[in-house]
N, C-alpha and C positions, 0 to 999 in steps of 0.2 A: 705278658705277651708269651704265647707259643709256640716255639720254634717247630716250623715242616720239618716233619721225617726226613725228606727227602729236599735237594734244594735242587731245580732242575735249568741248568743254563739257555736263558731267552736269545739267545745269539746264536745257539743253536739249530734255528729254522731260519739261517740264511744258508747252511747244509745243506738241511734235509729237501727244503724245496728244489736249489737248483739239481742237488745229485738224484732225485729222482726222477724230475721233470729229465734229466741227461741220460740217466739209467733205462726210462721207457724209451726216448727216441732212439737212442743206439741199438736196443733191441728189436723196434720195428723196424730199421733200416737194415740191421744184419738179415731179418725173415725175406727184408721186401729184395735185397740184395741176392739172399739165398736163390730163391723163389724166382724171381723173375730175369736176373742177369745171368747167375749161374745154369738155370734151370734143377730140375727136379731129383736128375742124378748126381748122387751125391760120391765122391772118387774123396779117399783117404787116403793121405799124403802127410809131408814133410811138417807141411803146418796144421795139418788138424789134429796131427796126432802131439804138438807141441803144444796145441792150444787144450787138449784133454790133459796130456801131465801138469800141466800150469795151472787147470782149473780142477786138479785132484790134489795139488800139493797145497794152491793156497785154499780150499776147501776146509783141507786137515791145520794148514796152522791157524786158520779163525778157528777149529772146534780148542787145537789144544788152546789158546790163549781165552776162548768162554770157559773154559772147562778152569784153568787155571785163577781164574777172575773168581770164578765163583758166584758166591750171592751179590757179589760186589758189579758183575754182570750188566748193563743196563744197554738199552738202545742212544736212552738220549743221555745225553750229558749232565749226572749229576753225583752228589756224592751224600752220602748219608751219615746221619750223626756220630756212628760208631765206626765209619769207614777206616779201613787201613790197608796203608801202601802195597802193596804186592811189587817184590822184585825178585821171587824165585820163580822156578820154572826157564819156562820162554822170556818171561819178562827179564829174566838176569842176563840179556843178549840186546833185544832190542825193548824199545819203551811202549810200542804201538802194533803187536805183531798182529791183533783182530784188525786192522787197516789195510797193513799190508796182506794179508789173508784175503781181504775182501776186493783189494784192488789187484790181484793175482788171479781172483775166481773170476770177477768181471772183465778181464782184457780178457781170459781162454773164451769166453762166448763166442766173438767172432772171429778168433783165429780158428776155435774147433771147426766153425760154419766158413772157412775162410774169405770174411768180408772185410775187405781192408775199409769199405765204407763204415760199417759198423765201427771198426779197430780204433778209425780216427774221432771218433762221435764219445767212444767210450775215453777215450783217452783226456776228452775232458772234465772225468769224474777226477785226476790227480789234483789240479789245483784246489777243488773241494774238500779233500781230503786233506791236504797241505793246510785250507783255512782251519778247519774241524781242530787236526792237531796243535796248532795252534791256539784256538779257545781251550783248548781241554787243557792245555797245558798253564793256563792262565789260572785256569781254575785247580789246577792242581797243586801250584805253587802256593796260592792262596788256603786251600784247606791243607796241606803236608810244608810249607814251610822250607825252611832249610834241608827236609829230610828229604823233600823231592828235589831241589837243587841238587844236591850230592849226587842223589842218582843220575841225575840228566849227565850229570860229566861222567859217571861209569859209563852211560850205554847210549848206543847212539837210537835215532828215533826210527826208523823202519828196519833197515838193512843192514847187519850186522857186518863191522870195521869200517863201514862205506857212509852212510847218511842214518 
């Protein structure tokens, strides 16, 4: 029998379906919010201009946590036969920062566009993220062992000292 290169987690597309199907509607609500409530002028304020630095920071910390990953990099959930741990860089801080990255970029959407409709639609991409790290972490312990234990009690999983 021959082992896959790659083993890719099938629990995985209880993710990817709802967080995109949430992803697309949060985004047509914030346009149809923009667009038809707000109207067409657009006034830059307190919060768009919070929701541009929020979607320029976590931007930057998904590239450094892909850039740090490496070839180890993937979208879905899997780990490959030569795989190994990464816990320098960003990752010696928190365990998940391309999450937090990515749910950083996605809430500035509709703060940049100030649509609280949007804000509250996107906001339930967290719980998906919460399941995500969750399996990934399943799967982590399973393929790294004790050696990923140890780390989980050095670093906490998004938010560095906090959660």
């Amino acid at each position: 029998m021959v082992k896959a290169l790659f083993q890719t987690e099938k629990t995985d597309w209880l993710f990817l379906i709802p967080a995109t199907t949430i992803w697309v509607i949060a985004l047509f609500v914030t346009a149809w919010d923009f667009v038809q409530i707000q109207g067409t002028t657009y006034r830059f304020g307190i919060v768009n201009g919070f929701g541009l630095g929020l979607g320029l920071s976590g931007a930057a910390i998904r590239r450094v946590a892909k850039r740090t990953l490496g070839k180890y990099y993937s979208i879905a959930l899997r780990t490959s036969l030569e795989h190994e741990l990464i816990t320098h860089g960003i990752y010696k801080h928190v365990r998940h920062p391309a999450y937090l990255g990515a749910l950083m970029a996605t809430m500035a959407i509709p703060l940049f566009f100030a649509s609280l409709h949007g804000l509250f639609l996107m906001l339930g991409l967290v719980p998906c993220y919460l399941y995500r790290i969750k399996i990934e972490e399943i799967m982590l312990v399973r393929k790294f062992g004790d050696e990923y234990q140890e780390y989980m009690k050095k670093t906490k999983r998004m938010i560095p000292f906090v959660y």
